[in-house]
C-alpha positions in Angstrom: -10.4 -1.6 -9.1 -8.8 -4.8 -10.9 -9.2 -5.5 -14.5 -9.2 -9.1 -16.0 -7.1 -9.2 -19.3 -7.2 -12.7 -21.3 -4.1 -13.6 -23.7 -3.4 -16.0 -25.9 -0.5 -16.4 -23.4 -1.9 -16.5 -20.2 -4.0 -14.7 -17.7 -3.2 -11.1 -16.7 -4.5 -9.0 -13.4 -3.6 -5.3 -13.4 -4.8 -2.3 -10.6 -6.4 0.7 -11.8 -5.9 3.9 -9.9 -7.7 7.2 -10.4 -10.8 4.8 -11.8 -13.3 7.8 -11.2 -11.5 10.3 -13.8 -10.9 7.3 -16.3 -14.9 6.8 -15.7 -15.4 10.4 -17.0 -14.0 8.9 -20.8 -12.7 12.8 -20.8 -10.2 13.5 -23.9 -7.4 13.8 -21.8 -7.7 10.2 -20.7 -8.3 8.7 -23.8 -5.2 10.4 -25.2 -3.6 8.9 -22.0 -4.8 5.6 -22.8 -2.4 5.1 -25.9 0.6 7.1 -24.4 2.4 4.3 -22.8 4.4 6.1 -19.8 1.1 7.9 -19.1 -0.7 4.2 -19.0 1.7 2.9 -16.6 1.2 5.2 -14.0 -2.8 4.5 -14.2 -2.2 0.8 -14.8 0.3 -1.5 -12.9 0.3 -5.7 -13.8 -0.8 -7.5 -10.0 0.2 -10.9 -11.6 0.2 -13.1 -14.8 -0.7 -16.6 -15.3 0.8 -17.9 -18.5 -0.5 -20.8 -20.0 1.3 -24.2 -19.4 0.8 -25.8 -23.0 -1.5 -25.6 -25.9 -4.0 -27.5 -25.1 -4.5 -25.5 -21.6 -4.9 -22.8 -23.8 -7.3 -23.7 -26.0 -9.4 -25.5 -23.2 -9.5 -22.3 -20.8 -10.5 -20.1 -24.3 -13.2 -22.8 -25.1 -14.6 -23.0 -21.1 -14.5 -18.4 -21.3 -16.2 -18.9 -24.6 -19.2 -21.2 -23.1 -19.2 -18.7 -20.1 -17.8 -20.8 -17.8 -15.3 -20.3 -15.1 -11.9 -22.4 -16.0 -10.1 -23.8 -12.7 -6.9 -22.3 -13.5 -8.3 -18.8 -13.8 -10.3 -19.6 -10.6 -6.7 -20.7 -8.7 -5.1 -17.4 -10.2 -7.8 -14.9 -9.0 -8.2 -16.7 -5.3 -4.3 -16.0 -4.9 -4.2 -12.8 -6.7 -6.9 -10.9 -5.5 -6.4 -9.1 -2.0 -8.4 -11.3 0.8 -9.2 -8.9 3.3 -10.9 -7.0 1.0 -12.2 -9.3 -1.1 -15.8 -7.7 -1.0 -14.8 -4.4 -1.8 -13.1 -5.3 -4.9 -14.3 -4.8 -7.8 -13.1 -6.6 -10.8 -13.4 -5.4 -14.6 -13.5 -8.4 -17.4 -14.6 -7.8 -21.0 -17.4 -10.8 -20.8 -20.7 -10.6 -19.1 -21.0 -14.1 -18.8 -17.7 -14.9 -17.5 -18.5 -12.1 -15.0 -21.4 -13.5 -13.9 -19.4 -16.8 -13.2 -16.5 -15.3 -11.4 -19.2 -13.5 -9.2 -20.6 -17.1 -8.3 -17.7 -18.4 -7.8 -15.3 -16.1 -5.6 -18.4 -13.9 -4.4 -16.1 -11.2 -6.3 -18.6 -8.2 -7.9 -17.8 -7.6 -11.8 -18.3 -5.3 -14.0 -17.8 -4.8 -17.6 -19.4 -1.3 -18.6 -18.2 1.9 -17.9 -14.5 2.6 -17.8 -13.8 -1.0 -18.2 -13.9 -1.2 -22.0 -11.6 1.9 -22.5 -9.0 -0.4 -19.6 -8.9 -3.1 -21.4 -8.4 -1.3 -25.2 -5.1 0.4 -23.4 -3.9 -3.3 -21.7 -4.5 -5.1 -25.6 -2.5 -2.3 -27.0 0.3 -2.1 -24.8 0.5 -5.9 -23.2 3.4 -6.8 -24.5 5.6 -4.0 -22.8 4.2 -4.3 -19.6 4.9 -8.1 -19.1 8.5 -8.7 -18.6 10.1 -11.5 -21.4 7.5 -10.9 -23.8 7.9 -9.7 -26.9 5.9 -8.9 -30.1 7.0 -12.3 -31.8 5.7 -14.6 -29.4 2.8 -12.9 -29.1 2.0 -13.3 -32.5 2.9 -17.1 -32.3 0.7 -17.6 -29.1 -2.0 -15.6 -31.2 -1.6 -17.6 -34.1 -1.2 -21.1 -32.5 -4.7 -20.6 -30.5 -6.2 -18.7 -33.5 -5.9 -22.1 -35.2 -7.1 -24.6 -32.3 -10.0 -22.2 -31.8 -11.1 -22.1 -35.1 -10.9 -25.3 -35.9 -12.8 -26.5 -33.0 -15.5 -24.0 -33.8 -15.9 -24.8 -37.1 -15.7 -28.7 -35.8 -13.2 -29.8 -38.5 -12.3 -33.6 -38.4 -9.4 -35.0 -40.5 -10.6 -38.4 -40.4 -14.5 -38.2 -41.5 -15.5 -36.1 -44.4 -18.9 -35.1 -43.6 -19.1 -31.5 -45.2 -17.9 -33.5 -48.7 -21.3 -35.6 -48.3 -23.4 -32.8 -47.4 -22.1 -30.7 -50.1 -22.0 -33.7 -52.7 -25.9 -34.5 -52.1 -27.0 -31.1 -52.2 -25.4 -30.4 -55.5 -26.6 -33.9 -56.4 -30.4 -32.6 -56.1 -29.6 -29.4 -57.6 -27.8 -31.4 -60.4 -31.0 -33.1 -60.8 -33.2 -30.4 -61.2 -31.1 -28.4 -63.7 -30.6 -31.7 -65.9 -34.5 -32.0 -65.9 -35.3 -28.4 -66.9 -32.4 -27.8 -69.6 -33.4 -31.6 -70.9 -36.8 -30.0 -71.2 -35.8 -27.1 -72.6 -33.9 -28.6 -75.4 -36.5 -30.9 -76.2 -39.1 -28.3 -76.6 -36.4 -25.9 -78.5 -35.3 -28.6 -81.4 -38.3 -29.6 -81.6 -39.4 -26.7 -83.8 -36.8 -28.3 -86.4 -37.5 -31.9 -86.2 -40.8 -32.9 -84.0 -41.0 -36.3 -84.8 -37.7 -37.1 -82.7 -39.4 -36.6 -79.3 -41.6 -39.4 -80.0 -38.6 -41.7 -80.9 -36.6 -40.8 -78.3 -38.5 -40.6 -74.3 -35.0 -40.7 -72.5 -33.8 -37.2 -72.2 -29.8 -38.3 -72.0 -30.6 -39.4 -75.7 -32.5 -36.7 -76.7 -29.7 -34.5 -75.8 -27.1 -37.0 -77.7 -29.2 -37.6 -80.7 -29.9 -33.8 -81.1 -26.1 -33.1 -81.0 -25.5 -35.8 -83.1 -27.9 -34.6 -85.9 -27.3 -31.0 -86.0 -29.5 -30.5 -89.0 -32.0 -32.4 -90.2 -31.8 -33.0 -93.7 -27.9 -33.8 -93.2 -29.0 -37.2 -92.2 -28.2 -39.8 -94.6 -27.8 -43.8 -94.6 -24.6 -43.4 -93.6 -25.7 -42.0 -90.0 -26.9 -45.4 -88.9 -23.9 -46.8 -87.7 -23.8 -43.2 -85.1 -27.2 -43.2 -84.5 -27.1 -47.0 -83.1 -24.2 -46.3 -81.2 -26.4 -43.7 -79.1 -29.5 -44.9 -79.0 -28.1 -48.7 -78.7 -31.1 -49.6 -81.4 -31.1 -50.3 -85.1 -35.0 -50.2 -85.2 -34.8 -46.6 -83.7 -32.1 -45.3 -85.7 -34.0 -46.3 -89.0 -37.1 -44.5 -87.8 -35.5 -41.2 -87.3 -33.7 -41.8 -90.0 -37.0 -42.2 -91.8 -38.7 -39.2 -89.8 -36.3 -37.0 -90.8 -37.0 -37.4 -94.6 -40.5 -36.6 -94.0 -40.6 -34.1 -91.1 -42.9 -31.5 -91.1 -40.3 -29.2 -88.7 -39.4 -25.8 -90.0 -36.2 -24.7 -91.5 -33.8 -22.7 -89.2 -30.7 -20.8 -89.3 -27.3 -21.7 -88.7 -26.5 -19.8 -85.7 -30.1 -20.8 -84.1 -28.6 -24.5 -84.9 -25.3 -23.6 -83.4 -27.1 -22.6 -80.5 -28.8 -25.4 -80.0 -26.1 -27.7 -80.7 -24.2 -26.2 -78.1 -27.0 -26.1 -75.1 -27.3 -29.8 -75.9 -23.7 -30.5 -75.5 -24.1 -28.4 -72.1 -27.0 -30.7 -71.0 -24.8 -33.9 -72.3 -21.8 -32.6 -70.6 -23.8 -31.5 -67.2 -25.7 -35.4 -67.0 -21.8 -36.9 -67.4 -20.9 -34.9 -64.4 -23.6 -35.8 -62.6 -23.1 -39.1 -62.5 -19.2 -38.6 -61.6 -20.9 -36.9 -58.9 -22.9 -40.0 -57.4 -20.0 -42.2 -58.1 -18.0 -39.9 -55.9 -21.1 -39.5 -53.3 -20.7 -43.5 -53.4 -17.0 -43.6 -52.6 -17.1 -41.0 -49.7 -20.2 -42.8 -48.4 -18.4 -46.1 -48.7 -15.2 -44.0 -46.3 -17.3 -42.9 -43.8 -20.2 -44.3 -43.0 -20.5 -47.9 -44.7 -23.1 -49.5 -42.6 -25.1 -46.9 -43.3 -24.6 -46.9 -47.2 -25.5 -50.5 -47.3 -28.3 -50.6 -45.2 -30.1 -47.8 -47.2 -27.9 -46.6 -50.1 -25.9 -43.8 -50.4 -28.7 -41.1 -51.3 -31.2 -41.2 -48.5 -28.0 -42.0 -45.9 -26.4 -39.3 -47.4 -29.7 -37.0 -47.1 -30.1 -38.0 -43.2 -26.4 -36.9 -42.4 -27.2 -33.6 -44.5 -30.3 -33.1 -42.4 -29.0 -33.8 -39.2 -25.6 -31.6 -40.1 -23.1 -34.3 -39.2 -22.7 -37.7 -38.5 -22.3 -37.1 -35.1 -25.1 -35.3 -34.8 -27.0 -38.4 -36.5 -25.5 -40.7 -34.3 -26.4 -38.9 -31.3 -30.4 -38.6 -32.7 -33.0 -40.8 -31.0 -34.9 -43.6 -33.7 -37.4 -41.7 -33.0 -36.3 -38.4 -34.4 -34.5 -39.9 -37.1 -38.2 -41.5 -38.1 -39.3 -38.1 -39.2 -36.4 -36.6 -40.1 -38.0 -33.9 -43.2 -40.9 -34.2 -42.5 -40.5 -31.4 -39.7 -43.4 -29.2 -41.3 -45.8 -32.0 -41.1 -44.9 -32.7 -37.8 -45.6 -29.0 -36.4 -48.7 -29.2 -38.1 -50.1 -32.1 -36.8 -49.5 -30.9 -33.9 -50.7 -27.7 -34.1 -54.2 -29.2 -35.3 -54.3 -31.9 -33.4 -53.8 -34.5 -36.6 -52.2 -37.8 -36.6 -48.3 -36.8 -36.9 -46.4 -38.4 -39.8 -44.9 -41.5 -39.8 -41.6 -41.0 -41.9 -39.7 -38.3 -43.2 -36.5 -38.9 -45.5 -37.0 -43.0 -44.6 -39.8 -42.9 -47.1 -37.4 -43.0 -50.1 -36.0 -46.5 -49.0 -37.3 -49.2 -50.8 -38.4 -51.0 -47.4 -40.8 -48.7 -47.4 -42.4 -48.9 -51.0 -41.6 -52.8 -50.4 -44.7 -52.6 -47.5 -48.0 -53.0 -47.2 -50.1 -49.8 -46.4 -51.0 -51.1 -43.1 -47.3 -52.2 -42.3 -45.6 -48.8 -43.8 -45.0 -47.7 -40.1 -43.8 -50.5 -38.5 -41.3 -50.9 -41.1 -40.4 -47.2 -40.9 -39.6 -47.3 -37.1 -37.6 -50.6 -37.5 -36.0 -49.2 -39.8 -35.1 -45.6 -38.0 -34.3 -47.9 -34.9 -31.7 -49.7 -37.6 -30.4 -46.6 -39.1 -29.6 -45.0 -35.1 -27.5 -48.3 -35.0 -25.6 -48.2 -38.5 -24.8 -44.8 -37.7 -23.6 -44.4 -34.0 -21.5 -48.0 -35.4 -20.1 -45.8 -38.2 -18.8 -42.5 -35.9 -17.4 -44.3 -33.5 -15.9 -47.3 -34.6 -12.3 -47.7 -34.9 -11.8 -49.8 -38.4 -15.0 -49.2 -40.6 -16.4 -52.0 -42.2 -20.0 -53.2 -43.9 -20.4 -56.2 -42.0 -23.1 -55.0 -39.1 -24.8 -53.2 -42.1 -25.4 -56.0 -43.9 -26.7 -57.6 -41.2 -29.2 -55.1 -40.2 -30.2 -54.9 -43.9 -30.9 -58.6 -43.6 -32.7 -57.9 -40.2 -35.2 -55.4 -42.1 -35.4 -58.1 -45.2 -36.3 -60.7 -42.4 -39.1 -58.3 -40.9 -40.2 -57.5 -44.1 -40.8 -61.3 -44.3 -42.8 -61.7 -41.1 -45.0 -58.8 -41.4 -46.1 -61.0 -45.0 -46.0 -64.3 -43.9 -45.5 -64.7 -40.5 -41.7 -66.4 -40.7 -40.1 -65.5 -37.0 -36.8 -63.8 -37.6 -33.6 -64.1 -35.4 -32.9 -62.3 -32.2 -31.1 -59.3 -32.5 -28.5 -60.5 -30.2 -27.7 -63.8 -32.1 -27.1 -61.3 -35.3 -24.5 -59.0 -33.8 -22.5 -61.5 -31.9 -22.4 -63.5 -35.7 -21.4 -59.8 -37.0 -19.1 -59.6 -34.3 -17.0 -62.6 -35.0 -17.4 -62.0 -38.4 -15.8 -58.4 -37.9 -13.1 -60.4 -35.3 -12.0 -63.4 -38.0 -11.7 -60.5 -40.7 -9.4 -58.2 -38.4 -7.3 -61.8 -37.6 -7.4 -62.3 -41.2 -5.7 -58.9 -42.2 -3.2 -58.8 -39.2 -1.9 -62.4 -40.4 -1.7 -60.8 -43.8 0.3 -58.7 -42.5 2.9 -60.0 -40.2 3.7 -63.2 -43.0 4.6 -59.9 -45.4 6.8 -58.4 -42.8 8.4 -61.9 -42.1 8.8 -62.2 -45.9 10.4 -58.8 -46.4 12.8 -59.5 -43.6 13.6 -63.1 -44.8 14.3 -61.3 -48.6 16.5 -59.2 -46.4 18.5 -61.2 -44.7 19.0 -63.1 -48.0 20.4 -60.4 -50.1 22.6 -59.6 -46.9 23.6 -63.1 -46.6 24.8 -63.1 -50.5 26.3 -60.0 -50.3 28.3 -61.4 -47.4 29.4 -65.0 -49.6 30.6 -62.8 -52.5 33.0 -60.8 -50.1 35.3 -64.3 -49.4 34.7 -65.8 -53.1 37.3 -62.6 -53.7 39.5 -63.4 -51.2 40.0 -67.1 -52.2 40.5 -65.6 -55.7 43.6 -63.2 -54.4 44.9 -66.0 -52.3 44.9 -68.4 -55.5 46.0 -65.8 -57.5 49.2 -65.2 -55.4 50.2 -68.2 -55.0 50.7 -69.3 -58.7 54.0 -69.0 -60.2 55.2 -67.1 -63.4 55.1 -63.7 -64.8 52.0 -64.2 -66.1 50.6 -64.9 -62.5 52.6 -62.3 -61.2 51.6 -59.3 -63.2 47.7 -61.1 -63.0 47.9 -61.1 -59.3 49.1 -57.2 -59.3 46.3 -56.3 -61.2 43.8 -57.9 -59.5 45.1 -56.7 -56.1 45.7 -53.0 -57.3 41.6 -53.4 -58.5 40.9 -54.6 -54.5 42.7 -51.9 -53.1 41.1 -49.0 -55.4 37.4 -50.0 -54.3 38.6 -50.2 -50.7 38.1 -46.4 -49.5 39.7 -46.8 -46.3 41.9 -43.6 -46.4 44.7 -42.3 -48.5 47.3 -43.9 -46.3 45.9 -47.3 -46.2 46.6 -47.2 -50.6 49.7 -46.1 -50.4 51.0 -48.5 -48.0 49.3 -51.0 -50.1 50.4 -50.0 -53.2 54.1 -49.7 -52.0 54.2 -53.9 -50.6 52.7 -54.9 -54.0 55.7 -53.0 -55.9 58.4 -54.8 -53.8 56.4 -58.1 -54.2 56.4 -57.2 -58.0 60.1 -56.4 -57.8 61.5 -58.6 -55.9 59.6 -62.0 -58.3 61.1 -60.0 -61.2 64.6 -59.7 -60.0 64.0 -63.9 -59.1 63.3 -64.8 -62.7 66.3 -62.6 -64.0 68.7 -64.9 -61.8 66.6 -68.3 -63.0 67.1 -67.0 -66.5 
């Protein structure tokens, strides 16, 4: 009996003897199972296959994870495993699938019930003492550095696209949307028991919302409120009228702490319409980063709800134009088919504006062009290198143009005369920015060597100065050229014994014209 034991670390084989009392599961044995020197005479390593680098690991986890056989653990066990008896052998591993695999594989027989379970709860627990060099710290590194890599390809995390931030941002757009409408209504039909007339003056319910914040209580509302009101409702003819409506309203009277209430659920409605359209600015911006053509082909709220639908851009991009016709519209899809009906023609596609733009007879056509369009923006936008709006634009004008013929019959371009255009369109832009670039490397390295070049002039203006200096004549000159050399030879820091050297010439030079003047005096 062999037992298959996979590590973070690598690939480990161990023999089982006395398999048929470990079968039993008796107390004993369990007991046995966690007393290490007890273990080892049941259990004995055959051979271990450590992983090479990371990336081996995480591939061979990924490939056991599928169910799939991974070469290296198919090299290990063909040299491992005894040949002679290769039939007779049976070989314990904690997947099923993996089992089945090896089985097909190496014509091994596998098992994972039983005994097998209890085997492999005894290698996890004491692995690390019965591999030679491997301690509980690398262990825990090896755990953690696969953890990671498994994980995050799991989850299917990628730095460079932010998918989950769009599908998150246009689901709590619609939810936004919804709660804005029913707290709008809400405080429309609540103030309205104080002052009625103000729902007739006011349709939008942003304004509403405002105005009622802004009033607080009727009868507070003077001539003076004018200038406020028109600031809200951007309308001197409105403001007078509830200005006049409010000095002959027929709403009740209420309380002050009903109308604190209410002032503050409209401030809460006021407040929650602000964020939600910070929220579609932000949808806009992360729409604009990841998939442009898309965004300017068909906006940013129905591209945004087809990358939601489908779960990723990937996943879009991988979609047929056919699927992505009647994306949402699954249900009425299904029940067509289950009746036997004409199935639907679009799903999410029917909020574009191509499609309210069409005839009745032409919705269709327009909505498979423009699902064949939307494949194209979006397999353009996963895959491509340096995103840019350029093929959108152009397939946009490719559904303006078929828009155009369905009407009046105009021919519009081939398809391949518009992409190569987009193409060297895309080609002159990326020359454009790499020229930008290299004539601002060339002018920071020519601003470079400049300021080295003057730093370099300066260097013999002071040497000319000292050699000027110390050939004039006089005391004056004398004590000026001491001073001036001292100042040289205290921002020189070439060592202690360089100064003092220094320092010592320029005394006997100082002494020596002294002593000369004496005499000529």
């Amino acid at each position: 009996m062999y037992v298959l034991y996979e590590h973070a670390a690598g690939y480990g084989l161990f023999s089982v003897k006395e398999f048929e009392e470990i079968g039993m599961l008796l107390p004993q044995v369990e007991a046995s199972v966690m007393d290490l020197s007890r273990f080892n005479a049941i259990v004995k390593l055959v051979g271990f296959h450590p992983f090479k680098t990371a990336v081996a690991a995480l591939n061979n986890v990924n490939a056991i994870s599928e169910g799939l056989l991974p070469d290296d653990l198919s090299t290990f066990l063909d040299t491992t495993l005894p040949k002679s008896s290769k039939k007779k052998v049976t070989l314990g591993v904690a997947d099923a699938k993996l089992g089945a695999a090896i089985s097909e594989a190496l014509e091994v027989q596998c098992s994972h019930i039983g005994a097998v379970p209890e085997i492999l709860r005894g290698i996890r627990n004491h692995f690390v003492n019965m591999v030679k060099g491997f301690t509980d710290q690398s262990a825990g590194v090896a755990q953690l550095g696969l953890g990671h890599s498994y994980s995050r390809c799991k989850v299917k995390f990628n730095v460079h696209r932010s998918d989950n931030m769009i599908i998150q941002s246009i689901a709590l757009l619609d939810q936004l949307d919804k709660d804005v409408n029913t707290f709008s209504m809400r405080i429309r039909e609540w103030y309205s028991y104080h002052f009625p007339e103000l729902v007739k003056i006011v349709n939008d319910n942003y304004l509403f919302a405002k105005v009622a914040h802004f009033i607080k209580d009727r009868k507070s509302l003077t001539q003076e409120s004018l200038v406020g009101l028109e600031e809200i409702v951007m309308d001197a003819e409105k403001a007078q009228a509830i200005i006049d409506a409010a000095k002959m309203s027929m709403g009740m009277d209420i309380s002050v702490i009903d109308l604190l209430n209410i002032e503050m659920f409209a401030m809460r409605v006021v407040r929650l319409s602000d964020y939600r359209q910070e929220l579609a600015g932000y949808l806009a911006s992360k729409m604009h980063s990841v998939a442009p053509n898309l965004q300017a082909l068909i906006g940013d709220q129905v591209g945004a709800r087809l990358i939601s639908k489908a779960g990723s851009l990937t996943n879009l991009a991988k979609f047929p134009a056919s699927t992505v016709q009647i994306l949402g519209a699954e249900k009425a899809l299904f029940r067509a088919l289950k009746t036997k009906s004409n199935t639907p023609k679009y799903g999410l596609l029917f909020n574009s504006a191509f499609i309210s733009r069409a005839t009745l007879k032409n919705k269709g056509r327009i909505s498979r062009f423009l699902a064949n369009k939307c494949t194209i923006a979006s397999r353009i936008d996963c895959f491509t290198e340096t995103p840019t709006q350029v093929f959108g634009e152009a397939l946009k004008q490719q559904v303006e143009d078929r828009l155009k013929f369905y009407e009046s019959g105009a021919v519009p371009r081939k398809n391949l005369d518009v992409m190569k255009e987009a193409i060297e369109v895309v080609q002159s832009e990326t020359a454009q920015s790499k020229k930008k670039k290299k004539n601002k490397r060339s002018l920071d390295e020519t601003n470079g060597s400049a300021a080295a070049n003057g730093n370099g002039v300066e260097e013999p203006a002071k040497k000319k100065k000292k050699k000027k200096l110390n050939d004039t004549n006089g005391e004056d000159a004398a004590d000026e050229s001491v001073l001036n050399d001292s100042a040289a030879v205290a921002d020189v820091s070439n060592g202690e014994l360089k100064k003092k050297k220094k320092r010592k010439t320029k005394m006997e030079q100082l002494k020596h014209k002294s002593t000369s003047i004496l005499l000529v005096c």
